[in-house]
C-alpha positions as CSV (number, residue, x, y, z in Angstrom):
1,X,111.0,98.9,113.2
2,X,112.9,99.5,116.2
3,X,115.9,97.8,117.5
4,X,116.0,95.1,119.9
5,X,116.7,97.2,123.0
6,X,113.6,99.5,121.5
7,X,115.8,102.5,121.3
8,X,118.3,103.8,118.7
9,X,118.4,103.7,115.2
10,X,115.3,102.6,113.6
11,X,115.9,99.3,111.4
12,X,115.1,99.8,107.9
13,X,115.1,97.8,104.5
14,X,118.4,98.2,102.6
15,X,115.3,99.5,99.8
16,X,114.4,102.3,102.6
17,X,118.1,102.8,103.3
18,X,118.7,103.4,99.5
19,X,116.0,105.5,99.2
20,X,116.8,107.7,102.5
21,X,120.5,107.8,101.2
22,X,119.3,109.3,98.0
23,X,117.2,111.8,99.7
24,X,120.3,113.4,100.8
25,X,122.0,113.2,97.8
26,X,119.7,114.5,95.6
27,X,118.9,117.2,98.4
28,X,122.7,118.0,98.9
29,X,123.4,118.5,95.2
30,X,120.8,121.2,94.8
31,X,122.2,123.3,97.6
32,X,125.2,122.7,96.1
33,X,124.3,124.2,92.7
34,X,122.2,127.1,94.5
35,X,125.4,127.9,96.9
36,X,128.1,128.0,94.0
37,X,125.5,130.3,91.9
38,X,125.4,132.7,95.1
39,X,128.8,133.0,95.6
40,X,130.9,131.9,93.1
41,X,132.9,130.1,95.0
42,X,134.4,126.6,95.1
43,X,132.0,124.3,96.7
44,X,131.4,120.9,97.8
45,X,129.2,119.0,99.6
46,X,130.0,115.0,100.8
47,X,127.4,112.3,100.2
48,X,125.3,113.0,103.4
49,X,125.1,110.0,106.5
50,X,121.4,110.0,106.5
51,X,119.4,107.5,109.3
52,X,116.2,107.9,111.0
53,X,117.1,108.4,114.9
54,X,115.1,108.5,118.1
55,X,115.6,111.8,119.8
56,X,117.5,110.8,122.7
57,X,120.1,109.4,120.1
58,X,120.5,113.2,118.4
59,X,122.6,114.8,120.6
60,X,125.4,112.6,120.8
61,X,125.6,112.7,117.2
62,X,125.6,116.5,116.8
63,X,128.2,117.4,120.0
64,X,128.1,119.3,123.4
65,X,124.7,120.1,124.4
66,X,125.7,123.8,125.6
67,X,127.6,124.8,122.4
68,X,126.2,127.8,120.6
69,X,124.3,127.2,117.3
70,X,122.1,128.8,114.6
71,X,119.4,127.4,113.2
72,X,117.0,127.9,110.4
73,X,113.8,126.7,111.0
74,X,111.1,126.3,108.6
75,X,107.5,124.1,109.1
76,X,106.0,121.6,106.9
77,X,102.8,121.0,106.1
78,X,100.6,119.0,103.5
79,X,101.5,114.8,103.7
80,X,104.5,115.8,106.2
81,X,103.6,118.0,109.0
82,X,106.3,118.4,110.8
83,X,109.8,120.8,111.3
84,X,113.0,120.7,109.4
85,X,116.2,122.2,110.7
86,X,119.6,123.0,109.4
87,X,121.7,123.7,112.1
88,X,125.4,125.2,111.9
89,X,127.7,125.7,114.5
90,X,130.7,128.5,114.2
91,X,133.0,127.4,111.6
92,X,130.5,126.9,109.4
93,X,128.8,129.6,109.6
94,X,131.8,131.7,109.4
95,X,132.8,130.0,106.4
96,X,129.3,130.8,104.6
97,X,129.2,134.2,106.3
98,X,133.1,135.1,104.2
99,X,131.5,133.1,100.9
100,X,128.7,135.2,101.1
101,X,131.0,138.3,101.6
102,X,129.6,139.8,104.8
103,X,132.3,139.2,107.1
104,X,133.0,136.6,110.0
105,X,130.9,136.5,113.1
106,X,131.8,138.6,115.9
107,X,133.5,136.8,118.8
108,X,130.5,136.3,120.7
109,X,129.1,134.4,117.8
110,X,125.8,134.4,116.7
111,X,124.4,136.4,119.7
112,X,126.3,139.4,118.2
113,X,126.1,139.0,114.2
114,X,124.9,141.9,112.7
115,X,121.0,141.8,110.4
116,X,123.0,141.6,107.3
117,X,124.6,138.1,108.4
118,X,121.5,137.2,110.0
119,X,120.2,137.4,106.5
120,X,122.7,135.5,104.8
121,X,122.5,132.3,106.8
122,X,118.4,132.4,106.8
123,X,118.6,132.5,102.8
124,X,121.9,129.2,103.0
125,X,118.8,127.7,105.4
126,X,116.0,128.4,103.4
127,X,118.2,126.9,100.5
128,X,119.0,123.9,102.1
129,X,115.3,123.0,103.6
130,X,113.7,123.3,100.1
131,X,116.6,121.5,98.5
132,X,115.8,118.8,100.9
133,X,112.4,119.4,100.9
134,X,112.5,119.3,97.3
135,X,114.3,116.0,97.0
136,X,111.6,114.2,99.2
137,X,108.7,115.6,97.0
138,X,110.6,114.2,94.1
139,X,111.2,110.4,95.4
140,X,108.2,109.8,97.3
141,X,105.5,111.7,95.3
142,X,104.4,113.1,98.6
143,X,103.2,116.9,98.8
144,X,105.0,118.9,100.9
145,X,105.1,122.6,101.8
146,X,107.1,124.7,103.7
147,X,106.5,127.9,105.3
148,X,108.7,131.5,105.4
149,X,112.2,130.3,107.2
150,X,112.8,131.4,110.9
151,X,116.6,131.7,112.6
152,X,117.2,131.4,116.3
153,X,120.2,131.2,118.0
154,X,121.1,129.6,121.7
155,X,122.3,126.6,122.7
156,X,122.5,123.5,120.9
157,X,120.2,121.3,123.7
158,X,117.7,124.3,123.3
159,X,117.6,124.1,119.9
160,X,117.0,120.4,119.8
161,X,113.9,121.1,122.6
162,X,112.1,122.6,119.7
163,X,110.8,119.9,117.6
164,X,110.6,117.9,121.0
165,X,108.6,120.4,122.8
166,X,105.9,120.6,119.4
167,X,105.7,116.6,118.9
168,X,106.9,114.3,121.8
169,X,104.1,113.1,122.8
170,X,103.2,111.5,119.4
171,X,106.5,111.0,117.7
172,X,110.3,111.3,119.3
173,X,111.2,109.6,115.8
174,X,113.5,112.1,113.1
175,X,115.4,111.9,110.0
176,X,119.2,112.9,110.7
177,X,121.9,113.9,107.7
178,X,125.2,115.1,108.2
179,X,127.0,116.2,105.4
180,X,130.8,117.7,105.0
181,X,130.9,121.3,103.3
182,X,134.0,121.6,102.0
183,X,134.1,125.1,101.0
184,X,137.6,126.6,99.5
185,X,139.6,123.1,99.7
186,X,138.2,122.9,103.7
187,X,135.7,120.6,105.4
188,X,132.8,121.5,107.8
189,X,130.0,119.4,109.2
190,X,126.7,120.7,108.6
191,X,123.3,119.1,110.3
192,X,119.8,118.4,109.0
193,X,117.0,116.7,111.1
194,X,113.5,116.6,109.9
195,X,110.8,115.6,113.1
196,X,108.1,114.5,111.4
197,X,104.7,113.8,113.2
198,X,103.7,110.2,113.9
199,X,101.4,110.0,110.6
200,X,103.6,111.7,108.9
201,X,106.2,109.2,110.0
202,X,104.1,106.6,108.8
203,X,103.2,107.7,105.9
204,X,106.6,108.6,104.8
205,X,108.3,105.4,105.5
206,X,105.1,104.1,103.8
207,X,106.2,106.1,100.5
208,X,109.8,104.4,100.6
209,X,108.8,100.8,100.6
210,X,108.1,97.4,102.9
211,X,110.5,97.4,105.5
């Protein structure tokens, strides 16, 4: 159900929000576990903000439109068709690049990492879509597959156009999270949108309870 001016956050039953808010926890705690095993470092990850979002609404939650990202990509199919994306801008990705222990970005950012840190933040993506992916499966009883990761790099707005470009004209609806790594004692924001199709969309919210 949208709100009143038809835009915006979608309105949901405190049951839906529960179960959303779960999602992410349940999601977030198995990258959690995967990301300490990896690296053996001292990881965290915040209870993730988790609220389903017209498109138009995702940018001004994520920042500037023109700032360089990377994002893993990876396509659903089965009861949710549809694309989930982790997307991390340069501190984070730093800060997993020197867990991992293959070095910090160069100074032009992702345009200029080298294959073996291209690597390491497709497998932290691939992690965190089928810990998310995962977690949904689990809580709605829904069937859910994901296909081999993809990473691309450019421009947050860009990025965004993906999803947009593939669905639009059935669904401009998503699933947003945010969640806080805190990796070593310090805090960065990571990013996870799912854009499901419109059935999927229905039946998903379907899975979750009345509204």
């Amino acid at each position: 159900m949208r709100n009143e001016d038809g835009r915006g956050a979608i309105a949901m039953s405190d049951h839906q929000n529960d179960v959303l808010r779960e999602m992410g926890n349940i999601g977030s705690g198995h990258v959690l576990t995967a990301l300490s095993q990896m690296t053996k470092r001292e990881f965290s990850i915040s209870a993730p903000d988790a609220e389903f979002l017209d498109y138009e609404e995702l940018p001004a939650k994520m920042g500037d439109a023109e700032d360089a990202r990377a994002a893993v990509t990876v396509d659903l199919s089965g009861d949710i068709e549809g694309i989930f994306m982790f997307i991390a801008d340069r501190s984070l990705a730093d800060a997993l690049l020197s867990s991992l222990g293959v070095g910090l970005a160069a100074p032009e950012f992702f345009y200029e990492m080298e294959p073996m840190q291209r690597s390491a933040l497709l497998e932290v993506g691939n992690i965190v879509a089928n810990s998310y992916v995962t977690a949904i499966c689990g809580l709605t009883g829904l069937s859910v597959s994901s296909s081999v990761p993809a990473m691309s790099v450019d421009m947050l707005g860009a990025l965004l156009n993906l999803p947009v470009l593939r669905y639009a004209v059935t669904e401009s609806r998503m699933i947003y999270m945010r969640s806080a790594f805190c990796i070593d004692g310090e805090e960065f924001n990571g990013n996870v949108v799912l854009f499901p199709d419109h059935p999927s969309l229905e039946r998903l919210m379907a899975s979750v309870g009345p509204n």
